[in-house]
PALUMZA-524167 format. One record per residue: residue number from 1; x, y, z of N, C-alpha, C in turn. Coordinates in steps of 0.2 Angstrom, whole numbers, padded with zeros to 4 digits, m for minus. Each point is the difference from the previous one (the first is absolute). Layout:
% residues N
SITE  nr   n_X   n_Y   n_Z  ca_X  ca_Y  ca_Z   c_X   c_Y   c_Z
SITE NUM     X     Y     Z     X     Y     Z     X     Y     Z
...
% end
This chain:
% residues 198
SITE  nr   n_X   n_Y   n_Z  ca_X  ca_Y  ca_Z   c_X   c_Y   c_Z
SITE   1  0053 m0020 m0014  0007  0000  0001  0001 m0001  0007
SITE   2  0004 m0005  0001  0003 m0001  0008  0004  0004  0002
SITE   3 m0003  0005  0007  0006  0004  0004  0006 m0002  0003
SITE   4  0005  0004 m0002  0006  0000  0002  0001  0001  0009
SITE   5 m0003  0004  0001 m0001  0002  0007  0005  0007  0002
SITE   6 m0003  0001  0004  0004  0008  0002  0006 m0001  0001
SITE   7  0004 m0003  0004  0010 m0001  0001  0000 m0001 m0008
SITE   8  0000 m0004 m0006  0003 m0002 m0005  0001  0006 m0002
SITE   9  0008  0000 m0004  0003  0005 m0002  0004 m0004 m0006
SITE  10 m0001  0003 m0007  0001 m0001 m0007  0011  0002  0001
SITE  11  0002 m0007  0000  0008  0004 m0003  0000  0001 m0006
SITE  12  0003  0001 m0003  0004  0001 m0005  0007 m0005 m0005
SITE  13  0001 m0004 m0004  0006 m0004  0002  0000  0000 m0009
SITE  14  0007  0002 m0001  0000 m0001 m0008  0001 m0007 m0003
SITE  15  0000 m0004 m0002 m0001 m0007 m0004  0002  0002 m0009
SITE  16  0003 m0006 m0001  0002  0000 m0006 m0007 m0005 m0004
SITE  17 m0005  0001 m0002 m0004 m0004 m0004  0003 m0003 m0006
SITE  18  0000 m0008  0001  0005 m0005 m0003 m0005 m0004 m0004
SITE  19 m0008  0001  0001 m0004 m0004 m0004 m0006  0002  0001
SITE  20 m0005  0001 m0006 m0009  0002  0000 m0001 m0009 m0002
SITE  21 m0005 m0002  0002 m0003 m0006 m0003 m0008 m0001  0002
SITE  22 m0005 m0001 m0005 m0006 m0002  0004 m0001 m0007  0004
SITE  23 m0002  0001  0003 m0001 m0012  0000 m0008  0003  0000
SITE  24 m0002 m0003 m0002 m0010 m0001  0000  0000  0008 m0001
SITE  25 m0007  0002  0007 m0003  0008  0000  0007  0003  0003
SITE  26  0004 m0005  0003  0006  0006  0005  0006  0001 m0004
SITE  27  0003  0006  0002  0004  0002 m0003  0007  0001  0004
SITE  28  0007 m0004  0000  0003 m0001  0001  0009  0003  0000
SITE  29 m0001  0003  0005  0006  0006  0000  0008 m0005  0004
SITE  30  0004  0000 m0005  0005 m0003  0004  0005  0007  0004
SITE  31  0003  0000  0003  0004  0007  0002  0007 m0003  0003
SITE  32  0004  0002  0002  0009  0003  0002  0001  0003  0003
SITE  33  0002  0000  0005  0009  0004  0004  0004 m0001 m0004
SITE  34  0001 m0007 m0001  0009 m0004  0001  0001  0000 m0008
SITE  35 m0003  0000 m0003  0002  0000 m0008  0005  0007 m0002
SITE  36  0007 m0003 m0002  0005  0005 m0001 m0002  0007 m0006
SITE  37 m0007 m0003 m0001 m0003  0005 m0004 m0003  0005  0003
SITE  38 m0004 m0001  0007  0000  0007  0004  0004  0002  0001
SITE  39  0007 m0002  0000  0005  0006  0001  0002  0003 m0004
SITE  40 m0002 m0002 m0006  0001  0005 m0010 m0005  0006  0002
SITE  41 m0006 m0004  0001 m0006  0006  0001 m0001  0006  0004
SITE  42  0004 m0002  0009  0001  0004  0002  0003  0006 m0001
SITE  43  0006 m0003 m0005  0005  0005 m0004 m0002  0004 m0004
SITE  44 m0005 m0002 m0005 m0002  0006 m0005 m0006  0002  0003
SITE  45 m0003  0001  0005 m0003  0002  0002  0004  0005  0006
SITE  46  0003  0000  0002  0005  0005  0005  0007  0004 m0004
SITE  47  0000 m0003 m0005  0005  0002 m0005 m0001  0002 m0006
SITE  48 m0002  0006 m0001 m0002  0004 m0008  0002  0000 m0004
SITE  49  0009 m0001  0000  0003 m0003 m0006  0001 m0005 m0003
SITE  50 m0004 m0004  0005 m0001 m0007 m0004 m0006 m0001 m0003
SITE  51 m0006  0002  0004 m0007  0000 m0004  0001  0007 m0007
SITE  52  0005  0003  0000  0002  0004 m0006  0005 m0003 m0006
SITE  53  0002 m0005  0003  0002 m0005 m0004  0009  0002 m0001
SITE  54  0001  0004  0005  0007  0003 m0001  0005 m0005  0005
SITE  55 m0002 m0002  0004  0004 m0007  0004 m0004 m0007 m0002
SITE  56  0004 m0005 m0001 m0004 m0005  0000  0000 m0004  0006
SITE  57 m0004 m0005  0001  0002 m0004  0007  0002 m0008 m0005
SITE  58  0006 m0004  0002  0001 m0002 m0006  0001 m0008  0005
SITE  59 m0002 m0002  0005 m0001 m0005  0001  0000  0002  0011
SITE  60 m0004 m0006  0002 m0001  0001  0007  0001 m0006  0002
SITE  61  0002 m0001  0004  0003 m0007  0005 m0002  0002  0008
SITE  62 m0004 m0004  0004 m0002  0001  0005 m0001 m0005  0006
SITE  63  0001 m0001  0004 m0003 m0004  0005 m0006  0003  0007
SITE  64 m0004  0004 m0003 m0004  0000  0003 m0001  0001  0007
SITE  65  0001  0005  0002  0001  0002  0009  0005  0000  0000
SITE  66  0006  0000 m0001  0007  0000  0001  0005  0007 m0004
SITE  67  0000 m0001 m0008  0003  0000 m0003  0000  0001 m0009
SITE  68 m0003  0006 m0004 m0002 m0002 m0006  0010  0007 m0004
SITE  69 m0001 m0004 m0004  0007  0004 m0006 m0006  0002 m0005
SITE  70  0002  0007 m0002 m0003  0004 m0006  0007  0002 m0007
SITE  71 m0003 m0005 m0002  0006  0002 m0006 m0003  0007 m0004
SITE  72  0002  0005 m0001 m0005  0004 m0005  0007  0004 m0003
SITE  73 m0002  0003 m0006  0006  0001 m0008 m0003  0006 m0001
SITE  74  0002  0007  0000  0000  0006 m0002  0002  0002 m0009
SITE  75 m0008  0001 m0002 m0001  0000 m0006  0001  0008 m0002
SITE  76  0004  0005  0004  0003  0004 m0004  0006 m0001  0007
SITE  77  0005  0003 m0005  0007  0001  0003 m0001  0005  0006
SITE  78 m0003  0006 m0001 m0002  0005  0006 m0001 m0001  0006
SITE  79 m0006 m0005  0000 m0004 m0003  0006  0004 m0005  0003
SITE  80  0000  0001  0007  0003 m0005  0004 m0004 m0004  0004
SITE  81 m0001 m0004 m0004 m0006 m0006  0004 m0001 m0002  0006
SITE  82  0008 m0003  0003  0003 m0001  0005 m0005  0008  0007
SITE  83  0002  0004 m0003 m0002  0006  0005 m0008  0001 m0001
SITE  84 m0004  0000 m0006 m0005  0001 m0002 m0006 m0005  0003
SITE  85  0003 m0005  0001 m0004 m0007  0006  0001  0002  0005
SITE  86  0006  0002  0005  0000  0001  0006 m0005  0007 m0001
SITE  87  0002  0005 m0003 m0007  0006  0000  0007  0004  0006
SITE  88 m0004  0009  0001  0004  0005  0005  0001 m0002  0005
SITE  89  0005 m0003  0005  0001 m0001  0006 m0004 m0007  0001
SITE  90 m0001 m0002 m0003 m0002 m0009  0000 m0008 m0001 m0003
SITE  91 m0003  0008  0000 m0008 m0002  0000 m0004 m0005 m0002
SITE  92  0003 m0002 m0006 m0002 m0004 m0007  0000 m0007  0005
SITE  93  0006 m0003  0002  0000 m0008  0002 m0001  0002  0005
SITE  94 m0001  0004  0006 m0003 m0001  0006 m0007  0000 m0001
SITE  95 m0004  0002 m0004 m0007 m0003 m0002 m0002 m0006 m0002
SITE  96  0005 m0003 m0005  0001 m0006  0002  0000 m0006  0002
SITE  97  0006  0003  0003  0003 m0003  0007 m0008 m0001  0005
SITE  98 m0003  0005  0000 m0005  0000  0009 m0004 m0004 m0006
SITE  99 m0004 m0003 m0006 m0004 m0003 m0003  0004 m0007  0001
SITE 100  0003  0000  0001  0005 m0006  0001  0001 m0004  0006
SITE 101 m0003  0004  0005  0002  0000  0007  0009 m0001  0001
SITE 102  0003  0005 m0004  0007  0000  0002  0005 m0006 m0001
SITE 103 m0003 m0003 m0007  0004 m0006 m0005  0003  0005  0000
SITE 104  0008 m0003  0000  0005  0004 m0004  0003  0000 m0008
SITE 105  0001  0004 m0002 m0001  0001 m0009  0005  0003  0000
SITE 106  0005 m0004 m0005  0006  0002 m0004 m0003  0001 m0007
SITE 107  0003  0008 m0001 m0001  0001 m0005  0006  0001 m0005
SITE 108  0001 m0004 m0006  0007 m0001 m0005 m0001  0003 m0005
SITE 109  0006  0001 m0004 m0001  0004 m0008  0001 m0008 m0003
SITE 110 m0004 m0001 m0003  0000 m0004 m0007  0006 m0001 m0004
SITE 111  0004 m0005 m0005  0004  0003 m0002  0000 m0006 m0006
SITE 112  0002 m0001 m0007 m0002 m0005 m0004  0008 m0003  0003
SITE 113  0005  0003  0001  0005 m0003  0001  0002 m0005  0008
SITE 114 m0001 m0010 m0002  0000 m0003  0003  0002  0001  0007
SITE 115  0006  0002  0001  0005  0000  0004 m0003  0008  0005
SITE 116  0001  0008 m0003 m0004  0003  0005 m0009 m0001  0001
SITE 117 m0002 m0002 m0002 m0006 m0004  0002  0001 m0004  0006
SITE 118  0005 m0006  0000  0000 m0003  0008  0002  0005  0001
SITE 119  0006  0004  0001  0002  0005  0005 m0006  0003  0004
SITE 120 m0007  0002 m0004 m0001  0005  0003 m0007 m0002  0004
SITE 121  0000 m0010 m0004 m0005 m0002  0004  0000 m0002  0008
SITE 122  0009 m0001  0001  0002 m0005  0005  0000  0010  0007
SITE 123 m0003  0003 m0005  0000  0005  0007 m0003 m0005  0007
SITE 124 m0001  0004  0006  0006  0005  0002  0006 m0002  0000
SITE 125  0003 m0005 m0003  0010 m0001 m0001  0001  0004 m0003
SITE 126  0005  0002  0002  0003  0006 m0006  0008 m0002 m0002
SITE 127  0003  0003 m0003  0007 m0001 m0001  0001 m0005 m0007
SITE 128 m0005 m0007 m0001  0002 m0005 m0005  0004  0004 m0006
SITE 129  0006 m0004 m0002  0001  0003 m0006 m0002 m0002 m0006
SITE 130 m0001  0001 m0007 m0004 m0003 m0004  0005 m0005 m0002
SITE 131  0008  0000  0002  0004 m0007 m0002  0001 m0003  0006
SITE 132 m0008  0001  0003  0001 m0007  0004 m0008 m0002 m0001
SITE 133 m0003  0001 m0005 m0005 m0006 m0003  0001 m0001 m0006
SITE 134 m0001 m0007  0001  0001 m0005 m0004 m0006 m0006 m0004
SITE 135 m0004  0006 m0005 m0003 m0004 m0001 m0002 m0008 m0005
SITE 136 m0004 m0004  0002  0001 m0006 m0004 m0006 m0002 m0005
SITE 137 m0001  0002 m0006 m0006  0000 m0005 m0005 m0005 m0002
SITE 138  0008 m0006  0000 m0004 m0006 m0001 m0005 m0003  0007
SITE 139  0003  0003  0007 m0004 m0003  0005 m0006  0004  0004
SITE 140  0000  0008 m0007 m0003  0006  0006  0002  0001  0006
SITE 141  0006  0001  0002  0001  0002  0005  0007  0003  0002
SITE 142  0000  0004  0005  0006  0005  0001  0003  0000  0005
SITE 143  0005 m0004  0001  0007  0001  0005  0004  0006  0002
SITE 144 m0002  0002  0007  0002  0008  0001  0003 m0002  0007
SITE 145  0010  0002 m0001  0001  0003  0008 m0002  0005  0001
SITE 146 m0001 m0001  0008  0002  0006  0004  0002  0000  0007
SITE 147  0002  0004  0000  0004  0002  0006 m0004 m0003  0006
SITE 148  0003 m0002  0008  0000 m0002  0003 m0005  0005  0006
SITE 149  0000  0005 m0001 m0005  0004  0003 m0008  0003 m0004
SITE 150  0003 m0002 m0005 m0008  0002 m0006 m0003 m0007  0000
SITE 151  0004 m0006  0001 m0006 m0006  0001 m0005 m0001  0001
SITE 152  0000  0001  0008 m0006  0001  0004 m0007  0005 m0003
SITE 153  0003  0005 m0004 m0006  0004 m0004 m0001 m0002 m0007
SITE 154  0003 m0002 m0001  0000 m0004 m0006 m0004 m0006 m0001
SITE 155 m0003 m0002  0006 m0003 m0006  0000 m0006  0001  0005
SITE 156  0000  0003  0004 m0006  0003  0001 m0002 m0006  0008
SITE 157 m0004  0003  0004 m0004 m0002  0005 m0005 m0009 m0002
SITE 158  0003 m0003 m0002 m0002 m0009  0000  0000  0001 m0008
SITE 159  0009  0003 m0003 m0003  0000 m0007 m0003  0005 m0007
SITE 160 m0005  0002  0005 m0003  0006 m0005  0001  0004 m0003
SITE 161  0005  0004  0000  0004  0004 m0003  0002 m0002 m0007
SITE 162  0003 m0005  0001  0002 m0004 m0003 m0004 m0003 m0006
SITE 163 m0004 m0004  0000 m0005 m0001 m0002 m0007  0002 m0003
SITE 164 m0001  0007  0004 m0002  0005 m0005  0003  0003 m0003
SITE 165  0007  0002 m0003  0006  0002 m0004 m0002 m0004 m0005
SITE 166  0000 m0009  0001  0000 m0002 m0005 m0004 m0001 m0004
SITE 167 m0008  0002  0004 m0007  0002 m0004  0003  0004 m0006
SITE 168  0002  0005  0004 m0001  0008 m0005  0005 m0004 m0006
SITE 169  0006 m0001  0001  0004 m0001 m0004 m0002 m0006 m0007
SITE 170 m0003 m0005  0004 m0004 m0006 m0005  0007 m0004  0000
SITE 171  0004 m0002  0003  0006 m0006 m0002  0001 m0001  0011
SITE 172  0002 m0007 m0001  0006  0000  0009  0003  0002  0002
SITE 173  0000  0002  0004  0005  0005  0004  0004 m0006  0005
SITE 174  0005 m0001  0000  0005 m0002  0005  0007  0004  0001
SITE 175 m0001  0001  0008  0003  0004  0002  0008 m0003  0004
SITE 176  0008 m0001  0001  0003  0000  0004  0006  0007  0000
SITE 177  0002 m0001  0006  0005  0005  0001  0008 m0004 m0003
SITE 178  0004  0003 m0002  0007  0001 m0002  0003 m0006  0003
SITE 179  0000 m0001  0006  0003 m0006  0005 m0004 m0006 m0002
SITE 180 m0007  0002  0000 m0005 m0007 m0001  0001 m0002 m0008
SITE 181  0003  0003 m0002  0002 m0003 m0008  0006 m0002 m0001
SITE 182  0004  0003  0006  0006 m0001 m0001  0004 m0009  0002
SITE 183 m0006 m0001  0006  0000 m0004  0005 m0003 m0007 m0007
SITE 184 m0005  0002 m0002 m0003 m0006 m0006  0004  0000 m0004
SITE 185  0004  0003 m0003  0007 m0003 m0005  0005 m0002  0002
SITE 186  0001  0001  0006  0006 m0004  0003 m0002 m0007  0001
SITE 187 m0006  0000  0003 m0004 m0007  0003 m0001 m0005 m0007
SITE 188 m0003  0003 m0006  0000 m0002 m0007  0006 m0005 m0001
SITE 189  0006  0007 m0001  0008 m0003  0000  0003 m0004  0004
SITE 190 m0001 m0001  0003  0002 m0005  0008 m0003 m0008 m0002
SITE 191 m0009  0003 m0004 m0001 m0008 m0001  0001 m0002 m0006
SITE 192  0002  0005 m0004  0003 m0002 m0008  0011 m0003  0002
SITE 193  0001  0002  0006  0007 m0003  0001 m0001 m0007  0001
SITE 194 m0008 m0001  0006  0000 m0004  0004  0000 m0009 m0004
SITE 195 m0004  0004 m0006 m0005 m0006 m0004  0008 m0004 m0003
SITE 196 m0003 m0007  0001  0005 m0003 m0003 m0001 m0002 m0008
SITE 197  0006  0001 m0001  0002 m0004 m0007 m0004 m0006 m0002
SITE 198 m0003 m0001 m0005 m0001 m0006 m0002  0001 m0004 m0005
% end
């Protein structure tokens, strides 16, 4: 066997194994970071409720070194899942969090009901009201104002936010404020005056 040498030092790095395969005599181990399934794994492995089957993790959306959303649905009413993932004074996701190197993770309640679902995916915005989304079935997708200061978190650093809400969610997420809807139907109406007769 070939020497390692005295300086070599064995890290440690968790890996999601995503594939066994032989090819010939070798055997072939595919492995992950970035698959939004280490961050399921990480979960029930840092979270007892979940590998007890008492919180589910009910969908992930990630971008990988920046940003993943954990939907997870508390399977007894008792249990607050929401508190249960964060763990005493953060313990549970700043474990993590450090396995992560400080990927930030939103963690949301699950909810079968379309409308709080975005609500709770479009975190950190807060405030949306559920009669300001407006979803559309035939085209999968969800028209949602919001206010002029929740924009900006609504949509996330190049988008993300945004786009990972619409992961969890599984339909489009299109975002304007009250003004910027307001501004499109007048402009609509302006060219429904404008069009001529024929």
């Amino acid at each position: 066997a070939r020497s390692l040498g005295p300086d070599y030092r064995l890290n440690r790095m968790r890996v999601l194994i995503k594939e066994v395969r032989k090819e010939g005599s070798r055997v072939v181990i595919i492995v992950s970071r970035k698959d939004p399934m280490f961050v399921q794994k990480l979960f029930e492995v840092e979270v007892p409720e979940i590998a007890e089957g008492l919180i589910r993790v009910m969908k992930v959306a990630r971008d990988a070194g920046y940003r993943s959303k954990v939907a997870v649905y508390s399977m007894d009413a008792r249990v607050d899942c929401v508190g249960a993932c964060l763990g005493v004074r953060g313990t549970r996701i700043r474990n993590i969090n450090d396995e992560l190197r400080q990927e930030k993770i939103d963690i949301i309640v699950w909810s079968d009901s379309l409308e709080e679902l975005v609500q709770n995916a479009l975190k950190p915005a807060k405030d949306i009201p559920v009669e300001h989304i407006f979803p559309d079935e035939d085209n999968q997708s969800v028209f949602v104002l919001v206010s002029e200061d929740q924009k900006p978190l609504a949509i996330g650093m190049g988008g993300r936010n945004v786009r990972l809400a619409a992961e969890i969610v599984g339909w489009g997420i299109e975002l304007k404020t009250p003004a910027e809807y307001e501004a499109e139907i007048l402009a609509a109406e302006g060219g429904e005056a404008r069009r001529p007769v024929s």
